[in-house]
C-alpha positions in Angstrom: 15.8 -68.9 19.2 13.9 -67.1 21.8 10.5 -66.0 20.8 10.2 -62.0 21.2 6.5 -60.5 21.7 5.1 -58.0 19.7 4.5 -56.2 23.0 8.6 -55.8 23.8 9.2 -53.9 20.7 8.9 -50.6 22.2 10.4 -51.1 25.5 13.7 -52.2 22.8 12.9 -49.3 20.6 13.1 -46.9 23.7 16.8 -47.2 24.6 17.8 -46.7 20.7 15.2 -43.1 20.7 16.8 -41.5 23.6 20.2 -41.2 21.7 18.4 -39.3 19.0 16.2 -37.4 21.3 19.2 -36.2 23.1 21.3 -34.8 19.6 18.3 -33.0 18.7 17.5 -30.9 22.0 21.3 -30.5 22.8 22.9 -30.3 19.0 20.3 -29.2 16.2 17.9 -27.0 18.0 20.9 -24.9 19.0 22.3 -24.4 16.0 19.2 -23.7 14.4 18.5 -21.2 16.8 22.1 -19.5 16.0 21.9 -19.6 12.5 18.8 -18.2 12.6 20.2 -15.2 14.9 23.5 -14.8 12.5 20.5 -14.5 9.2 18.7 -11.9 11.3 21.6 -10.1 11.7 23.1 -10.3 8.2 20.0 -9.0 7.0 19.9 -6.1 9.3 23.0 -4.3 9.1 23.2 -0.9 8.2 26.0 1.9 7.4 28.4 2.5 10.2 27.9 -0.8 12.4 30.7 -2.0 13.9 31.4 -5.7 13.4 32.9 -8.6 13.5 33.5 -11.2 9.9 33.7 -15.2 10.5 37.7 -14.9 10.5 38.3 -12.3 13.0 37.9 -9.3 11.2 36.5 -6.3 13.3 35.9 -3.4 11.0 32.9 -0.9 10.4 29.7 -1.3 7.4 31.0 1.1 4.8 28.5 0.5 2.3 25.8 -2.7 1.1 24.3 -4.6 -1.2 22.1 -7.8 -1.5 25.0 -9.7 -1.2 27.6 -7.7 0.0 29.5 -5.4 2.5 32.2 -3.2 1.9 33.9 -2.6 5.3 36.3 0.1 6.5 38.9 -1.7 8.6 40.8 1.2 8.9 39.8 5.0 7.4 40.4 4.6 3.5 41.1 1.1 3.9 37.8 -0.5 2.3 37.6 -4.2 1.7 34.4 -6.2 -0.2 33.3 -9.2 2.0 30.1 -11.3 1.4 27.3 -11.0 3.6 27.4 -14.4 5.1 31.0 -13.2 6.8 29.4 -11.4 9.1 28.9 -13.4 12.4 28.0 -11.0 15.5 28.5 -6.9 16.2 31.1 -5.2 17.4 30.8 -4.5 21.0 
């Protein structure tokens, strides 16, 4: 069995951290930087925005709560989503 130095550890260890290194920049900082958008949103809509819910739905902020928002989708048609629906504004 071939005797490996302490010293050609890291040089293994390298090749297996790259991988990782990678996901994070490309994968997780991403998507914690859109999540972090989408919450900023969410928690800043008001009355009369025009958006756009997680399934498609493009309809205007009728009324909120904490946890809510009632949208008009068409005039008198008012629906209850929760917050977390909403993924970007209407353009």
């Amino acid at each position: 069995m071939p005797d490996i130095s302490a010293s050609l550890i890291p040089f293994l260890l390298v090749p297996l951290a790259i991988p990782a290194v990678l996901a994070y920049f490309f994968q997780v900082r991403p998507n914690r930087r859109r999540a972090h958008a989408i919450a900023v949103l969410q928690s800043g809509l008001h009355v009369g925005d025009r958006i756009v819910t997680h399934s498609g739905l493009h309809a205007t902020v009728h009324a909120l709560t904490t946890d809510t928002v009632d949208l008009e989708v068409r005039p008198g048609s008012i629906h209850r989503y929760d917050r977390t629906t909403v993924i970007r504004l209407s353009s």
